[in-house]
DSSP file (Angstrom, degrees, kcal/mol; ACC not computed):
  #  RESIDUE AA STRUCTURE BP1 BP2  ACC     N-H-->O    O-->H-N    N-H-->O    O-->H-N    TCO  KAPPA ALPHA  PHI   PSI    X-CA   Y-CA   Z-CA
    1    1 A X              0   0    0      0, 0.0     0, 0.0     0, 0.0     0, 0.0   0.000 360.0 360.0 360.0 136.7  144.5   26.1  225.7
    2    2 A X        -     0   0    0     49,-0.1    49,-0.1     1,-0.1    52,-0.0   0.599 360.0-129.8 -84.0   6.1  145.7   22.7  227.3
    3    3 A X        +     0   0    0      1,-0.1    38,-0.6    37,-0.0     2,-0.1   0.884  61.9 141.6  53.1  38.7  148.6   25.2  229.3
    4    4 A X        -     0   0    0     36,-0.1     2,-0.5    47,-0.1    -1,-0.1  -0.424  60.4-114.8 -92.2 167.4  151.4   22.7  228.0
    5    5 A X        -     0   0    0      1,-0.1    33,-0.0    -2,-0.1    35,-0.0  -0.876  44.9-103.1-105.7 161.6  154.7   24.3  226.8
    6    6 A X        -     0   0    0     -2,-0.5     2,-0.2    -3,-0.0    -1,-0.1   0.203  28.4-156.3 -63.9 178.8  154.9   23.6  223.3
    7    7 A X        -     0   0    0      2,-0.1     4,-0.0     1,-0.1    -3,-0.0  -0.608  13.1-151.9-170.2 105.1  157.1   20.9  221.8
    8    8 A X  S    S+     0   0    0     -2,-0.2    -1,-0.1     2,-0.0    -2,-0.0   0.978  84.7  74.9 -60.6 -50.7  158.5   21.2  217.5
    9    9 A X  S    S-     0   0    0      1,-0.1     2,-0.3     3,-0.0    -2,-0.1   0.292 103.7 -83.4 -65.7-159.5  158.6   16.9  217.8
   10   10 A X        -     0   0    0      1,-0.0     2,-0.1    49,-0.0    -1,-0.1  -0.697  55.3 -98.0 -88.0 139.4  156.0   14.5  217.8
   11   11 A X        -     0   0    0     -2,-0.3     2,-0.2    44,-0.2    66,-0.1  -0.546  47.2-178.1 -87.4 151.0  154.4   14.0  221.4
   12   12 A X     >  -     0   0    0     -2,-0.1     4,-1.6     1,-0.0     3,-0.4  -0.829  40.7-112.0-139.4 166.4  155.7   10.9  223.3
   13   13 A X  H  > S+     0   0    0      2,-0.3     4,-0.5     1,-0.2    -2,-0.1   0.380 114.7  53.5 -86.8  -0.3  154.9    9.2  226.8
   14   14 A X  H  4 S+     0   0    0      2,-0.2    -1,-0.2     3,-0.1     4,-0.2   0.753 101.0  52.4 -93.4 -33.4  158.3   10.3  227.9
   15   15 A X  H  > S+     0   0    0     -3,-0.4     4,-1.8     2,-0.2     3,-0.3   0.844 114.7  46.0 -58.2 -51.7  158.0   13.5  227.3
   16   16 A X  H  X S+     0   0    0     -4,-1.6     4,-0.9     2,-0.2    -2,-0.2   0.795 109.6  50.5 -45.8 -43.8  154.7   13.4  229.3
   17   17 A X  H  X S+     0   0    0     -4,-0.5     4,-0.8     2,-0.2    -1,-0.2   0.412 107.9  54.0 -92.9 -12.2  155.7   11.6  232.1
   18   18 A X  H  > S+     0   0    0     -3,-0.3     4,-3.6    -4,-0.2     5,-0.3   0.825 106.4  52.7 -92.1 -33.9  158.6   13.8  232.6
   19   19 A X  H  X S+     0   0    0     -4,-1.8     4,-4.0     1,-0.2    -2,-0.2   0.899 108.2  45.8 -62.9 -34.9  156.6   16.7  232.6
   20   20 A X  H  < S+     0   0    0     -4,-0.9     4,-0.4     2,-0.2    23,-0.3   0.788 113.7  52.3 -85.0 -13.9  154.2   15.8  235.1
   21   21 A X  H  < S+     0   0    0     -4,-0.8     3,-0.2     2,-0.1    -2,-0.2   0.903 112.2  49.1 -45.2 -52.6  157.2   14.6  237.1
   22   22 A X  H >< S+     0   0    0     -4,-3.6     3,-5.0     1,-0.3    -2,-0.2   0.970 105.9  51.1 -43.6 -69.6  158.6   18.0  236.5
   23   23 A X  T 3< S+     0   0    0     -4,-4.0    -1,-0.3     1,-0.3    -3,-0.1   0.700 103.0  62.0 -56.5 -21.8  155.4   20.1  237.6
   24   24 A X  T 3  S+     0   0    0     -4,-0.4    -1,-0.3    -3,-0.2    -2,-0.2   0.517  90.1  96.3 -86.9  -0.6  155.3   18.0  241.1
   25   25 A X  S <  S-     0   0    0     -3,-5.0     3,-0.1     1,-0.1    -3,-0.1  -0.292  87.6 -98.3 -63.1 131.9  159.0   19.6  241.8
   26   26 A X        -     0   0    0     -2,-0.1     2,-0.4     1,-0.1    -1,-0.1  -0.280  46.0 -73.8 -61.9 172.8  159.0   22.5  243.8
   27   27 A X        -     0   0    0      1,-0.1    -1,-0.1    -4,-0.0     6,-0.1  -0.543  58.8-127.5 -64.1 115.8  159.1   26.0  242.7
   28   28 A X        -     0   0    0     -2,-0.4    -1,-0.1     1,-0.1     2,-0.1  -0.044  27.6 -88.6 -38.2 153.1  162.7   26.6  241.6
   29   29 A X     >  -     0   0    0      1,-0.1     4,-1.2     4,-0.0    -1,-0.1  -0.229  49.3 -92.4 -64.1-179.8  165.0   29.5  242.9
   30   30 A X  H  > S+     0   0    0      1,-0.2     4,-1.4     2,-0.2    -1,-0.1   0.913 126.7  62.8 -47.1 -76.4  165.0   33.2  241.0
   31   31 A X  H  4 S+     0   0    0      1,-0.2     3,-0.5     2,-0.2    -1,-0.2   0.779 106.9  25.9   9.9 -96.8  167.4   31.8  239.4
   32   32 A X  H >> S+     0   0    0      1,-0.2     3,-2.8     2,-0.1     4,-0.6   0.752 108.1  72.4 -63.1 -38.3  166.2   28.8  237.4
   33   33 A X  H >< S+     0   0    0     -4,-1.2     3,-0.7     1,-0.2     5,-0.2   0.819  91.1  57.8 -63.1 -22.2  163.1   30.1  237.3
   34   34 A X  T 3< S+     0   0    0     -4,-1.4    -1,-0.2    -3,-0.5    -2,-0.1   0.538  99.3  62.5 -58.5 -29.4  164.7   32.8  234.6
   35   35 A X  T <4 S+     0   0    0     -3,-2.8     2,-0.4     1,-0.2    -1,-0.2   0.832  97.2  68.9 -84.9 -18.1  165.7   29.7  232.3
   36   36 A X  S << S-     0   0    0     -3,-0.7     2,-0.6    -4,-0.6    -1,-0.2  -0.920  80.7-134.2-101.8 106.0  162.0   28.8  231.9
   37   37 A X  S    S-     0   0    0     -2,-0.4     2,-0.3    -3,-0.1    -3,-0.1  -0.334  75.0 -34.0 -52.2  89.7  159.6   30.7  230.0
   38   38 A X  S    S-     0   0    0     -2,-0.6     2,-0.3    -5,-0.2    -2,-0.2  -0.803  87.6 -47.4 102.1-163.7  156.6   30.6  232.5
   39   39 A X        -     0   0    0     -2,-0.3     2,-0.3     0, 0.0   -16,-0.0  -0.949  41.9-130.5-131.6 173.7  155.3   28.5  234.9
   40   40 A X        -     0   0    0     -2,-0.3     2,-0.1   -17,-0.1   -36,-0.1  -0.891  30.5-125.8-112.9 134.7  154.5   24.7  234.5
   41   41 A X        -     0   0    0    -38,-0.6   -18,-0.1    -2,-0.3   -38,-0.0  -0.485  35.5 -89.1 -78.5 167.6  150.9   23.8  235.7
   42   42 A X        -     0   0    0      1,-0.2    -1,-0.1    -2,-0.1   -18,-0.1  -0.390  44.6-177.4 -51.2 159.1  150.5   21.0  238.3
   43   43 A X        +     0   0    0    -23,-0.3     6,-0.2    -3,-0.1    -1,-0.2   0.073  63.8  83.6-152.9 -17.0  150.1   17.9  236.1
   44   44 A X  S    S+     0   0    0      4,-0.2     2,-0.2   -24,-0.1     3,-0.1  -0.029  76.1  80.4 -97.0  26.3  149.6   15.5  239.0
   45   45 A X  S  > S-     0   0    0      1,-0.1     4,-1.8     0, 0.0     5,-0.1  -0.819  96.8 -97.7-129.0 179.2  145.8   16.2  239.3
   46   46 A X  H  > S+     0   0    0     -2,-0.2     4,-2.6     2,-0.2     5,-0.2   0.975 126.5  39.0 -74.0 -54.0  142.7   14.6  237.0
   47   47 A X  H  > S+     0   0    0      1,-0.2     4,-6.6     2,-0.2     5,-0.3   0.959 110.9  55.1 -57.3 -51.6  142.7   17.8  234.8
   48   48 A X  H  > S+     0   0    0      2,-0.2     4,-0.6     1,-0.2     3,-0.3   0.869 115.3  39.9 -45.6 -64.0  146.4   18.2  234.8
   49   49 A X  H >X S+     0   0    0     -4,-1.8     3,-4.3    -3,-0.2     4,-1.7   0.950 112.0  60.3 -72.4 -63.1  146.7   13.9  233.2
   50   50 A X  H 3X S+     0   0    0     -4,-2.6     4,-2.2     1,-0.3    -1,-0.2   0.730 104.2  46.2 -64.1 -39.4  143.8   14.7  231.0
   51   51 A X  H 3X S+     0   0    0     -4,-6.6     4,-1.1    -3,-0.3    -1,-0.3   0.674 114.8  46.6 -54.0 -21.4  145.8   17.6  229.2
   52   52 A X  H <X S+     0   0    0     -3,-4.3     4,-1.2    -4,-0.6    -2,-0.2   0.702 111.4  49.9-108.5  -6.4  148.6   15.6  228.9
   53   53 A X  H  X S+     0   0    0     -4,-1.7     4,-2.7     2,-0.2     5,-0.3   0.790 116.4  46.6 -71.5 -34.5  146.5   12.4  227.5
   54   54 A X  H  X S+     0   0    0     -4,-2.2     4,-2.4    -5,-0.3    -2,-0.2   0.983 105.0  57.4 -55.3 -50.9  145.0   14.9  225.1
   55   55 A X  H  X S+     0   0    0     -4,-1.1     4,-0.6     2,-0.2    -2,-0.2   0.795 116.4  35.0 -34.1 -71.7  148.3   16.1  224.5
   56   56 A X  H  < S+     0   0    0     -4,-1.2     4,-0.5     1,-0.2     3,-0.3   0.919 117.1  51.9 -51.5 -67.0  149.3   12.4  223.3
   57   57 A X  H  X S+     0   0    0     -4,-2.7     4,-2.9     1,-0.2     5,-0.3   0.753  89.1  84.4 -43.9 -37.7  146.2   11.5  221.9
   58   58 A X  H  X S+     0   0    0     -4,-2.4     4,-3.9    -5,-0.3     5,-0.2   0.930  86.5  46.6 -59.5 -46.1  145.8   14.5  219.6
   59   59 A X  H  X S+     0   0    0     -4,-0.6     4,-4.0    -3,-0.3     5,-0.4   0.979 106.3  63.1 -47.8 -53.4  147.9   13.7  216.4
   60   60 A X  H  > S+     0   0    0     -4,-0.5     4,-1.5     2,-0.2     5,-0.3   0.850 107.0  44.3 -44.0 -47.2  146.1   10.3  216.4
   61   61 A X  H  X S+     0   0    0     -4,-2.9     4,-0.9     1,-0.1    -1,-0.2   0.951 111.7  54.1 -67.6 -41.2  142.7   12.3  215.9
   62   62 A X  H  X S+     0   0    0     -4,-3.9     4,-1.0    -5,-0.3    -2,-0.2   0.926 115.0  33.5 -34.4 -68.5  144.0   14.2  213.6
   63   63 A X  H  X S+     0   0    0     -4,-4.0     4,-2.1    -5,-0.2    -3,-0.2   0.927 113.1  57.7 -49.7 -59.5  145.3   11.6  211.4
   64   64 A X  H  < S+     0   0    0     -4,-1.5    -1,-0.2    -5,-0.4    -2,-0.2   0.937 119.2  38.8 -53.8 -13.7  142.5    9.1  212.1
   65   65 A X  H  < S+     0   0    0     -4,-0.9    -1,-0.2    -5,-0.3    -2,-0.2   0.974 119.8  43.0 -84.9 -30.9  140.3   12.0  210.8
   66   66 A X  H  < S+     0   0    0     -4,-1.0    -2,-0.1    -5,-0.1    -3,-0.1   0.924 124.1  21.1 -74.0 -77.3  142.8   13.2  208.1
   67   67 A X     <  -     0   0    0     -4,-2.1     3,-0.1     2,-0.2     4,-0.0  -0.293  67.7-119.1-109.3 161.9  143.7    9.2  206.6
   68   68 A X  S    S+     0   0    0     -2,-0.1     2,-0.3     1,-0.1    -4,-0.0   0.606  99.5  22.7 -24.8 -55.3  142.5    5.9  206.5
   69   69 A X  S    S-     0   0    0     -6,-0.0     2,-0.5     0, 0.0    -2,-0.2  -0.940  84.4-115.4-126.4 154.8  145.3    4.3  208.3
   70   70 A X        +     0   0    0     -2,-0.3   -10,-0.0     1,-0.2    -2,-0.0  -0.805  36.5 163.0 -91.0 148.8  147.9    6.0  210.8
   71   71 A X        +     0   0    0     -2,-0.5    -1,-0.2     3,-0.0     0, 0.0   0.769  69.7  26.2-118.4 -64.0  151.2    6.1  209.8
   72   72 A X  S    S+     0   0    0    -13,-0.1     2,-0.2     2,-0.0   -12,-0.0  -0.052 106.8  59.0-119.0  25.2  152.8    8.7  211.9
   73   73 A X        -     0   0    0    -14,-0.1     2,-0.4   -13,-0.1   -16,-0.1  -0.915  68.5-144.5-143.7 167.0  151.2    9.0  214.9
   74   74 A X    >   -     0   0    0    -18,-0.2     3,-1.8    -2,-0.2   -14,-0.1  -0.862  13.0-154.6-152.3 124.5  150.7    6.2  217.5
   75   75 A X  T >  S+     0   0    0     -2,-0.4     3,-0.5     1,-0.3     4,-0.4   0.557  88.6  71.1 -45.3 -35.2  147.8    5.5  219.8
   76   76 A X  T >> S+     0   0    0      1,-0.2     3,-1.1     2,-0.1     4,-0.9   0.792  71.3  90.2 -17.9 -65.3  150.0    3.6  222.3
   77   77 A X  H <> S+     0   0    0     -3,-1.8     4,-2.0     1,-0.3    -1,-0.2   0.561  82.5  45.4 -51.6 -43.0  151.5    6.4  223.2
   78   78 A X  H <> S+     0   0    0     -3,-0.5     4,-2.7     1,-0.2    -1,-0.3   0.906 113.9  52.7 -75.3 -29.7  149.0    7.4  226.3
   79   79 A X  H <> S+     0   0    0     -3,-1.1     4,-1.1    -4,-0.4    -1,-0.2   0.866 115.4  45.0 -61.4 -19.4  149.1    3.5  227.8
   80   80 A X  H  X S+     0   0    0     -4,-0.9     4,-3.6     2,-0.2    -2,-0.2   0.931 107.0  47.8 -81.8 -51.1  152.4    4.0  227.6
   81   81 A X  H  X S+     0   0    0     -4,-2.0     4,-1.2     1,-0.2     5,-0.2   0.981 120.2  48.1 -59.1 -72.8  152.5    7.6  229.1
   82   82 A X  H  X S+     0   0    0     -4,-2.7     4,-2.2     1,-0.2    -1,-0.2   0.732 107.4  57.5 -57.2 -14.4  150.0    5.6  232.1
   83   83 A X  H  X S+     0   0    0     -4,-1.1     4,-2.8    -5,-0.2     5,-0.4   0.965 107.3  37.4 -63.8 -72.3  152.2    2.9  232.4
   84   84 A X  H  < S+     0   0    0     -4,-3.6     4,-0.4     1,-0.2    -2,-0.2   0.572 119.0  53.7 -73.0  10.8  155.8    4.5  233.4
   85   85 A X  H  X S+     0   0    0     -4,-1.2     4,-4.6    -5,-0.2     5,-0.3   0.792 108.3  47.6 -78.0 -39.2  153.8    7.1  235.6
   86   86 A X  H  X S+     0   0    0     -4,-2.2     4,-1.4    -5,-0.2    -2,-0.2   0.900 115.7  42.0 -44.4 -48.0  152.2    4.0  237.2
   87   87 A X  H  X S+     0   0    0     -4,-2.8     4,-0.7     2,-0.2     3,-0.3   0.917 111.8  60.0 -77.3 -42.8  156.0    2.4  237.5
   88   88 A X  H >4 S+     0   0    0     -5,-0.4     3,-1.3    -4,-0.4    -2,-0.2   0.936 108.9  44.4 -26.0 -69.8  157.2    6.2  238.7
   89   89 A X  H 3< S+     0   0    0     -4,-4.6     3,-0.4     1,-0.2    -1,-0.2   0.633 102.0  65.0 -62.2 -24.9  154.7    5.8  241.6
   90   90 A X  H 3< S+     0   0    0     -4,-1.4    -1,-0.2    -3,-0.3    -2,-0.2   0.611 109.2  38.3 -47.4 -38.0  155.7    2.5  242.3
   91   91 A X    <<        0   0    0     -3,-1.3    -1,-0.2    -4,-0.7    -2,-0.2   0.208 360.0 360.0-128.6  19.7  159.0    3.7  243.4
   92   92 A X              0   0    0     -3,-0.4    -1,-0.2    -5,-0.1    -2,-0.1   0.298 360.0 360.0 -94.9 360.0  158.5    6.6  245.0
């Protein structure tokens, strides 16, 4: 299990990059913590990125195994994902 929370869409580098933003937050009050089913792993270590490049990557294996051509998944997606963390860090 990659410990990701699930997601019904397609996965996208914003969605990624927000999560691993997320997971570097502190622990929320009693509170908040109540609105979220769980806990979010750290995401800001080498295992943590790798889950959430798999994460990106995985329709794209699917398909390229599946199809010929990809149609509905998009390979991009994880330079993309390293890109706006890169620009994240930039400006922090």
């Amino acid at each position: 299990a990659l410990g990701l929370p699930c997601f019904a869409f397609q996965p996208n580098s914003l969605e990624g990059a927000a999560l691993v933003i997320d997971s570097m937050r502190e622990e929320s009050s009693a509170i908040e913590e109540c609105k979220i089913q769980g806990q979010l792993d750290y995401l800001a270590t080498d295992v943590g990125l790798l889950k959430v490049l798999m994460w990106l990557i995985a329709p794209v294996a699917m398909e390229s195994g599946k199809y010929p051509q990809l149609i509905s998944s998009d390979p991009r997606e994880a330079r993309v994902f390293l890109s706006r963390l890169n620009e994240k860090s930039n400006s922090i």
